[in-house]
N, C-alpha and C positions, 0 to 999 in steps of 0.2 A: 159238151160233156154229158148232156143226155142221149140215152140213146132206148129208152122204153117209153115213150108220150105217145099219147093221143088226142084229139081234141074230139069233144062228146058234144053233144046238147049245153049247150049253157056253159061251160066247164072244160079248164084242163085235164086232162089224167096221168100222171104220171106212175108208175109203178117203182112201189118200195124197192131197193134194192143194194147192197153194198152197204158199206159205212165209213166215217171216219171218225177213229178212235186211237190215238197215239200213234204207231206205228204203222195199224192197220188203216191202209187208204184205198180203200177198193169202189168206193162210190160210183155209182156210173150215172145216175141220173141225180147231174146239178143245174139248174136254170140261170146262170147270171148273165147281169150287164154293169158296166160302169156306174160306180157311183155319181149320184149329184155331187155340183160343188157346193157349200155350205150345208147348213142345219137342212134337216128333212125328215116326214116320217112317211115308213112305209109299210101298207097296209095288206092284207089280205085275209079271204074267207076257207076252210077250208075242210072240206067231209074225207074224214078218218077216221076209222075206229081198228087199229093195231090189236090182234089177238097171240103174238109171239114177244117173249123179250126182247126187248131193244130195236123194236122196230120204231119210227121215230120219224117227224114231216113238217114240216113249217116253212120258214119266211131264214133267211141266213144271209151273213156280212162275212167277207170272205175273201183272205187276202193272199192265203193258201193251205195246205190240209194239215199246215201243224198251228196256223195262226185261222180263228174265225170266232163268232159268234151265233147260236141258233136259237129259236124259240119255236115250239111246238107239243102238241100230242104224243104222249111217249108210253108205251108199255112195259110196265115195270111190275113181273113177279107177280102175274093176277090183277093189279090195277090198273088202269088207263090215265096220265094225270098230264099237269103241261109242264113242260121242264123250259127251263131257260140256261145254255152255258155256253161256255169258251174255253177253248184248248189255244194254249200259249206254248212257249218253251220259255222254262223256267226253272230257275236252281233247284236240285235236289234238299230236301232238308235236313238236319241234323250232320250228325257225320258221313254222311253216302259219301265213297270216292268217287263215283260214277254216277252215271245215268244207269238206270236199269234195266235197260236196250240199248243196242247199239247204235243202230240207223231204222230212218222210213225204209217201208216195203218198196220193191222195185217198182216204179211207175208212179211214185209218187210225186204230186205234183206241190216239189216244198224247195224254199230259198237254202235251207239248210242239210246238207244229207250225211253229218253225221253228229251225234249225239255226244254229250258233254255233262261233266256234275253240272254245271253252271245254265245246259240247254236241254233240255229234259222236258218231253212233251207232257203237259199237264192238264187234265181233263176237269175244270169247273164245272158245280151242275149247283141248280135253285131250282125245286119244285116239293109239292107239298099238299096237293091242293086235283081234285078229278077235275077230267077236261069234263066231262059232261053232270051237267048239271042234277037230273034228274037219270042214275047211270043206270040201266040194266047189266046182263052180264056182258063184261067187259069183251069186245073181239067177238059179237055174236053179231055182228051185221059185215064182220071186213073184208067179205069179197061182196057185197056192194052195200058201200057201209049207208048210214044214217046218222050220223051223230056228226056234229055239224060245229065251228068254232070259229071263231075274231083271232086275228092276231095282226099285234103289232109291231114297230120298232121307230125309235126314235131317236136321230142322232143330234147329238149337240157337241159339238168340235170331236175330241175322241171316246168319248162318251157313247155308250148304246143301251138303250133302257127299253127291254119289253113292256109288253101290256098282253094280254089274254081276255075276253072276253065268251060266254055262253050265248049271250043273245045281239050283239055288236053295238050293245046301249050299254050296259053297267061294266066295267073295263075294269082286271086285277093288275097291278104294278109289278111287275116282277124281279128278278136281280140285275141289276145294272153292270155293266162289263164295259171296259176301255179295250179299244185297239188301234192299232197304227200299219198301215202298210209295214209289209217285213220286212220290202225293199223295191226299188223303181221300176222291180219287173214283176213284181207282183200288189198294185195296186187294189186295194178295198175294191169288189164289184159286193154289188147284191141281189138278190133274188129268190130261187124254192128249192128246197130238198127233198130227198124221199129215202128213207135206209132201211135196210133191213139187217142186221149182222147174220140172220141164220137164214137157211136157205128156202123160208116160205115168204112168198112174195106176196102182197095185196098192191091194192090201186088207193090211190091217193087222190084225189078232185079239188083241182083250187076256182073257184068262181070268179076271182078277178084278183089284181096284184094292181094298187094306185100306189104311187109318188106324189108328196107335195114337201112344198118347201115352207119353212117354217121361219117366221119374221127372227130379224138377228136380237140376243137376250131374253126371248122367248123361255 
C-alpha cells in the first residue's frame, strides 16, 4: 500500500500523502505487518514537521480504513501538536435516522461498504499538547524537516494506549482507544503512516520501528 518511500542515510522516507477520514480513503502510503500474538509495545522515532492542515504521520494499528488506531505529529490551523485517535463505526447520536454518508469512497479498503444509523464512521481524536518542545514557526523546516519525536503504542489485549515523547526519555500518556479486528479478513496489522488530505506533499523520516513483547499482566 505504499508506493512514495525511500530509504536515505540512516532513515526511512516516506512522503505525506492521502488520508483516511470517514469516507474519504485515499491513503497510498501505509507500512504494515501482522501483528504479534499477545501484549506488546511498539516503538518508533520520527522527523516531521507538517506546515499544511491535516497533514499527519506516526506509528498505526489497523484493521481497515473505517476501523484503526494512530498516534502522531499533526497540523492543525497554525499549530503542530501530537494527536492520538480512532475511527470506528458507530451509532449515530441523538435522533439521526441515518448515517450522514452513505458508503466508503470506491477503493476502499473496508469489511463494510455501506453505511447505517447504527454504522456510521466516527472519527476519535486526543491531543492538546505541541509536538515540539522548544517550537519555532510551525512547518518551517517540512521539506527537510528538523523536529524530531518518540512515539509509542502499547497494547494490552484490545486495549491501545499511546505515549509521545520530545526527547525518547520523558514519555506523555495519551488517549487510550480499544479495537478488535472488523473481521477474519481483515486482521489488526501494524506499522507507519504518512497523510496529507490537501494536495502539498512533504517527506516524513522514521529512524527505526522496534517490537517487543510485554510480560502477561504487565
Amino acid at each position: 500500500m505504499a508506493t512514495e518511500t525511500a530509504i536515505g542515510p540512516g532513515a526511512l522516507e516516506i512522503t505525506a500523502d492521502g488520508d483516511l477520514y470517514r469516507d474519504s480513503n485515499n491513503a497510498t502510503n501505509l507500512l504494515l505487518e501482522n501483528q504479534p500474538a499477545g501484549d506488546y509495545a511498539v516503538e518508533t522515532k520520527i522527523t516531521f514537521d507538517p506546515d499544511s492542515n491535516f497533514q499527519r504521520a506516526g506509528l498505526l494499528v489497523y484493521s481497515d480504513d473505517d476501523h484503526y488506531v494512530k498516534v502522531g505529529p499533526y497540523h492543525h490551523f497554525s499549530l503542530n501538536k501530537m494527536l492520538s485517535g480512532r475511527e470506528t463505526l458507530e451509532p449515530q447520536p441523538g435522533n439521526a435516522a441515518a448515517c450522514d454518508i452513505a458508503r466508503p469512497a470506491p477503493g476502499s479498503n473496508v469489511a463494510v461498504t455501506a453505511y447505517t444509523r447504527d454504522l456510521c464512521p466516527n472519527e476519535g481524536e486526543g491531543w492538546d499538547y505541541l509536538s515540539n518542545a522548544q517550537p519555532i514557526t510551525n512547518g518551517l523546516t517540512a521539506g527537510a524537516p528538523a523536529v524530531t519525536d518518540y512515539l509509542r503504542i502499547y497494547r494490552r489485549g484490545s486495549v491501545y494506549q499511546p505515549y509521545t515523547s520530545v526527547d525518547g526519555v520523558n514519555w506523555i500518556k495519551g488517549q487510550a482507544w480499544s479495537l478488535t479486528d472488523v473481521d477474519a479478513a481483515h486482521a489488526i496489522r501494524i506499522g507507519l503512516f504518512a497523510f496529507s488530505a490537501g494536495s502539498n506533499k512533504v517527506p516524513v523520516f522514521f529512524d527505526y520501528v522496534r517490537v517487543s513483547s510485554l510480560p502477561s499482566g504487565s
